[in-house]
C-alpha positions in Angstrom: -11.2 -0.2 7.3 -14.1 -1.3 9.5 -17.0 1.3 10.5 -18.9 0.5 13.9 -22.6 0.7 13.7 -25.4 0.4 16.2 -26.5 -3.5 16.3 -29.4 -3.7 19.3 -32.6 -3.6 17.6 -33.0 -6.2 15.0 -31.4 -10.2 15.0 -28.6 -10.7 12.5 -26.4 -12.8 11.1 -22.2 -12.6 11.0 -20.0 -14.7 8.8 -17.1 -14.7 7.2 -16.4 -14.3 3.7 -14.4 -12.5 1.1 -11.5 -12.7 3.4 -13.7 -10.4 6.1 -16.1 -10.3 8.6 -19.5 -9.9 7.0 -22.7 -8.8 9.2 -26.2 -8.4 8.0 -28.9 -6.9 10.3 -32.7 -6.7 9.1 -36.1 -6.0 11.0 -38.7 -9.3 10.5 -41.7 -9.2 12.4 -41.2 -13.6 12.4 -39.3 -15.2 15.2 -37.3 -17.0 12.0 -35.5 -14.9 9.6 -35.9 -16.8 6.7 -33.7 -14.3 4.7 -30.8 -15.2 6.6 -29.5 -18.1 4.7 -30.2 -16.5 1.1 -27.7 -13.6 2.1 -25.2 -16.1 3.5 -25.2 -17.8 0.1 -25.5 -14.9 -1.6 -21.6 -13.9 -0.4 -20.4 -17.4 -0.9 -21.3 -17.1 -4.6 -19.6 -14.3 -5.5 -16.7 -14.9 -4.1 -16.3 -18.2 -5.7 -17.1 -16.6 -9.3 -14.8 -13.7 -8.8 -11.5 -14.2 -6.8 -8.7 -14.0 -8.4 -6.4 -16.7 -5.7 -9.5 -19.4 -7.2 -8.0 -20.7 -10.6 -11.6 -22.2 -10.8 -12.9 -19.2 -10.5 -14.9 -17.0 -13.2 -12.6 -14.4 -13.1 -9.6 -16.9 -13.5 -11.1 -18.2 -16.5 -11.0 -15.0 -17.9 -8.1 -13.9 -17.4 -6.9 -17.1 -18.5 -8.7 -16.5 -21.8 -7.3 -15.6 -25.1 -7.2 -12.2 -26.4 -10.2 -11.6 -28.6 -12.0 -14.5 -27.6 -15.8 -14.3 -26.3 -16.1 -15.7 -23.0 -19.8 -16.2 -21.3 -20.0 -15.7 -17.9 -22.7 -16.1 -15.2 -25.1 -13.4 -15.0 -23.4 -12.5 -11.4 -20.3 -12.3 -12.8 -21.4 -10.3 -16.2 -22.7 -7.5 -14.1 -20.1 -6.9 -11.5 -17.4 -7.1 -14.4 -19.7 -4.4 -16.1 -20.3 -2.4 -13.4 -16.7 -2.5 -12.4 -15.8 -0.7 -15.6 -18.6 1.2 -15.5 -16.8 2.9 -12.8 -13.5 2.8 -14.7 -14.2 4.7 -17.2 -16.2 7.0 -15.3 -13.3 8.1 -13.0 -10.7 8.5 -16.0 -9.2 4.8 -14.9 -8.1 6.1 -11.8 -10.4 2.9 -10.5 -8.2 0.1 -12.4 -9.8 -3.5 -12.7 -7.1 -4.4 -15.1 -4.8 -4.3 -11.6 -3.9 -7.9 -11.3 -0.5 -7.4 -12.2 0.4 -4.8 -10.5 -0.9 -6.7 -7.1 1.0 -9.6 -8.1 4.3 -7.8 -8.8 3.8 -5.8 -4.9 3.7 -9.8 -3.9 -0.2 -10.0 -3.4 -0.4 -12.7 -4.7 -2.6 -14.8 -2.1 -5.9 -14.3 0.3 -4.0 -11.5 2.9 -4.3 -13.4 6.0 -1.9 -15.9 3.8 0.7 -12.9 2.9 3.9 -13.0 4.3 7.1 -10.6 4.0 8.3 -11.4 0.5 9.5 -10.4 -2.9 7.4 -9.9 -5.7 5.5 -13.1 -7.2 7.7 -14.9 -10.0 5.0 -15.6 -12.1 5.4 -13.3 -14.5 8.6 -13.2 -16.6 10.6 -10.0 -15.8 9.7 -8.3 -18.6 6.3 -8.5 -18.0 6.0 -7.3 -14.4 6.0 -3.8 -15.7 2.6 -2.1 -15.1 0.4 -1.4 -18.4 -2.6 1.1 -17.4 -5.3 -0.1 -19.5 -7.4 3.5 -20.8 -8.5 2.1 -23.7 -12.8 2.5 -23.2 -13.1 -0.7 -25.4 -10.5 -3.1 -23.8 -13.6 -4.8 -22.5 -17.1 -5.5 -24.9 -19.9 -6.6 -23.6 -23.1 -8.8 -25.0 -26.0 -9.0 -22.8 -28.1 -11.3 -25.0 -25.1 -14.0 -24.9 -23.8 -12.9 -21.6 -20.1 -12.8 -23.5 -17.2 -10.6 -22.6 -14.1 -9.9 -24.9 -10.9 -8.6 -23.6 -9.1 -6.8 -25.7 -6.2 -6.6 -23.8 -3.8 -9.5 -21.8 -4.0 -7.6 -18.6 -5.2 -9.3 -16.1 -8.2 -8.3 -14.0 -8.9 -7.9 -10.4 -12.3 -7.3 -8.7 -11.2 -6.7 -4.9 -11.6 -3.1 -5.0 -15.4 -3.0 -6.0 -16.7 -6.4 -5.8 -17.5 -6.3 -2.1 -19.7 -3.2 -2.1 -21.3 -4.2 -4.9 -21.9 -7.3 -3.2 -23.4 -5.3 -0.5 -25.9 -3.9 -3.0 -27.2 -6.5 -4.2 -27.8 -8.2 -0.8 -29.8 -5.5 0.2 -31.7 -5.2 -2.6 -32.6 -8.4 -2.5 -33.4 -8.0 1.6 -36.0 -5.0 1.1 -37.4 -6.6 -2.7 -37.6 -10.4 -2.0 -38.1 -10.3 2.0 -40.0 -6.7 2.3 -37.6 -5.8 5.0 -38.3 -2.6 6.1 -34.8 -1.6 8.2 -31.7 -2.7 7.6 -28.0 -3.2 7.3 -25.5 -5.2 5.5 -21.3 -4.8 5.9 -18.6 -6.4 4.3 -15.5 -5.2 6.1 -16.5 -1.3 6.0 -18.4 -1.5 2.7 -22.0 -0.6 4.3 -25.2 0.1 3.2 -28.5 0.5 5.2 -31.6 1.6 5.3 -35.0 2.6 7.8 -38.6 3.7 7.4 -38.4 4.5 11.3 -35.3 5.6 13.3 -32.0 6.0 11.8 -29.1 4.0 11.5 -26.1 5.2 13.7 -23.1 4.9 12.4 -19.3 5.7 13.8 -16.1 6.5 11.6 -13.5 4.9 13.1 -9.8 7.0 13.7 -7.2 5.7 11.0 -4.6 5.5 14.2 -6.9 4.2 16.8 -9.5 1.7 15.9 -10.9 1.8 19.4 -11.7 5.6 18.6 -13.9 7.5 16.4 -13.6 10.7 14.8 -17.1 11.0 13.5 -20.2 10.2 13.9 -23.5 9.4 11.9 -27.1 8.8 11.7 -28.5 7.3 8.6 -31.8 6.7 7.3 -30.4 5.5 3.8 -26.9 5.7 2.2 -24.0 3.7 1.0 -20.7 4.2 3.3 -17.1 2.8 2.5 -14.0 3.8 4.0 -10.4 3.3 2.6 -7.5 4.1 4.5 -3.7 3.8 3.7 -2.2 2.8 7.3 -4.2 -0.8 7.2 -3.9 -3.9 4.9 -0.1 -3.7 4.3 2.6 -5.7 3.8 6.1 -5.5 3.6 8.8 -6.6 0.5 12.0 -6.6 1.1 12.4 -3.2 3.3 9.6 -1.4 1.1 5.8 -1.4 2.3 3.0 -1.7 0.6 -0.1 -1.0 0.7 -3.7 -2.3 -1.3 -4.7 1.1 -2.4 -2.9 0.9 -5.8 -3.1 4.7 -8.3 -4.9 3.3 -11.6 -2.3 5.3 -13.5 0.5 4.2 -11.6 -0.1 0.7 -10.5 1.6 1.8 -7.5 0.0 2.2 -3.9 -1.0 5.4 -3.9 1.0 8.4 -2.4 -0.8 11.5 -1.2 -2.1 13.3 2.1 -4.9 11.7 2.8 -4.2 8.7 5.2 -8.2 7.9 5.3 -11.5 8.8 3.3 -14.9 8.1 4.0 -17.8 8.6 1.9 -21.5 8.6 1.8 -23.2 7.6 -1.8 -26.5 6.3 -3.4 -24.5 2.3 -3.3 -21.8 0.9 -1.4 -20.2 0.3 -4.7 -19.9 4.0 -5.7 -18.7 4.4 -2.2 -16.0 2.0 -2.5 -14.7 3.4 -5.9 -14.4 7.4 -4.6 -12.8 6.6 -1.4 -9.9 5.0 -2.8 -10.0 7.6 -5.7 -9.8 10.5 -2.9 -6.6 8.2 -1.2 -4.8 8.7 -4.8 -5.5 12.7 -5.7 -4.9 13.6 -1.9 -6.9 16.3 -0.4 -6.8 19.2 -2.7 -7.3 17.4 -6.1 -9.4 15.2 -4.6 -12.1 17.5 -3.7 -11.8 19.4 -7.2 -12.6 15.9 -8.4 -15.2 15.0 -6.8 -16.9 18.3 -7.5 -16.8 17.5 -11.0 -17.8 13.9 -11.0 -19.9 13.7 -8.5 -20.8 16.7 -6.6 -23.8 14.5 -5.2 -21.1 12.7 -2.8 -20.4 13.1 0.6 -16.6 12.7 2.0 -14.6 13.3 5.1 -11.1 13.1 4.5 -8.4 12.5 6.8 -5.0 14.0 6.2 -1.9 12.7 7.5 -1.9 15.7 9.8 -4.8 14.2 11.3 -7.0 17.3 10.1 -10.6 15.9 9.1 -12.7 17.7 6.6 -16.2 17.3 5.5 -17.9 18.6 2.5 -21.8 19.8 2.6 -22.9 16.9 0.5 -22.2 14.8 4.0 -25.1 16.5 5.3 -27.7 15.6 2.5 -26.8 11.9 3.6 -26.7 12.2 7.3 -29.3 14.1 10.0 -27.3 14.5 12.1 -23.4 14.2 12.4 -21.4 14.9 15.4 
């Protein structure tokens, strides 16, 4: 779900990648911006190391591994694998990695501007399509020394749901430590994070039924913002449709009231990872969640009703909202 964002101030740089429209905005005070090409590059990497439609990819090779077997991976790869279930655990495997399966059974099996109206993928033997949740905290150990990773499961793993914010992270870190730029932006397809030392960022939540409209709006000095949304990115098998947002528990898309949530964290990637959590518990278990995990967290939530509501924490993010 894309989120509109003020783009007059600083040059830029829009490509595509990760099966999206990336844009990354940054003050220089050179007529070259010599971080441009890094950040390009930056993208290109991780989505050769970690798609799963790459069978030369990292993640491939992984889940091509035996059972039990130490694999070493990149350092890229090693800490968006960790971080991913980092956040796993964290939300009680609501946030699934080990989701492959499940995708492929629902017939995602290919980059989404490929997908076409069909039945489930017949790669997997009947028997096998059935969904496993993996809630085992030790399905995946990790060496840092070696840079290994054993599975201790045959589920196989997919990194869509987290890997583009925490792409998003990185970039930016990379922007303000390597580059010293002092304002900036970066967006992968709705997975956002900026920052400013002067005026803020402004930044419009677009309506889940009218992307030409927006139902709120934002100024940011620093934050991580991701929306997930149920009505976009869906498919159709047979005469059922799906959609991406799949319950960890369930391996099925996820059912609820919320048709959209947005929310505002420390990282993209922590942004990602609630938002489609908040699609799965709906509304009312949603926000009990999130005061428990993470009260710290701001979210507007979007029921199929088209009611919108905003916790406080929204306000420790933004100066002003309208």
């Amino acid at each position: 779900m894309k989120t509109s964002y003020s783009n007059e101030r600083y040059p830029g740089v829009e490509f595509h990648s990760m099966n999206t429209t990336i844009a990354a905005i940054g003050q220089t005070d050179t007529a070259l911006a010599y971080w441009q090409r890094p950040i390009v590059q930056w993208f290109v990497t991780v989505e050769r190391l970690a798609s799963r439609f790459r069978p030369d990819s990292e993640l491939s090779r992984l889940n091509g591994s035996p059972v039990g077997q130490p694999v070493r991976l990149s350092p890229i790869m090693f800490e968006l694998l960790r971080t991913a279930w980092e956040y796993s655990r964290k939300t009680q495997f609501l946030f699934q990695p080990f989701i492959g399966k499940a995708l492929h059974r629902l017939g995602y099996d290919r980059s989404f501007e490929l997908l076409q109206d069909k039945i489930g993928s017949p790669n997997f033997p009947a028997a096998e399509m059935k969904y496993r949740p993996v809630t085992n905290p030790h399905a995946l150990e990790f060496d840092r020394t070696t840079m290994q990773v054993i599975k201790h499961t045959a589920e196989p793993l997919d990194l869509g749901g987290i890997g583009k914010g925490w792409a998003v992270d990185r970039a930016c870190s990379f922007m303000q430590s390597q580059f010293s730029i002092p304002t900036g932006l970066v967006d992968a397809g709705g997975d956002m994070f900026m920052w400013s030392n002067r005026q803020p960022w402004f930044i419009g939540v677009q309506d889940p039924w009218d992307e030409q409209a927006e139902i709120v709006q934002l100024w940011l000095h620093r934050a991580g913002i991701a929306t997930s949304n149920v009505l976009h990115r869906r498919w159709k098998q047979g005469d059922k449709s799906n959609h991406h947002i799949l319950h960890g528990h369930t391996g099925e898309p996820a059912e609820s009231d919320v048709v959209q949530a947005t929310v505002l964290a420390p990282s993209a990637a922590e942004a990602e990872v609630v938002a489609k959590v908040l699609c799965m518990l709906g509304s009312e278990k949603g926000a009990a969640w999130i005061n428990d995990y993470a009260p710290h967290l701001g979210y507007m939530i979007v029921k199929q009703t088209g009611e919108i509501t905003l916790n406080r924490a929204v306000y420790q993010y933004a100066v002003r909202v309208v």
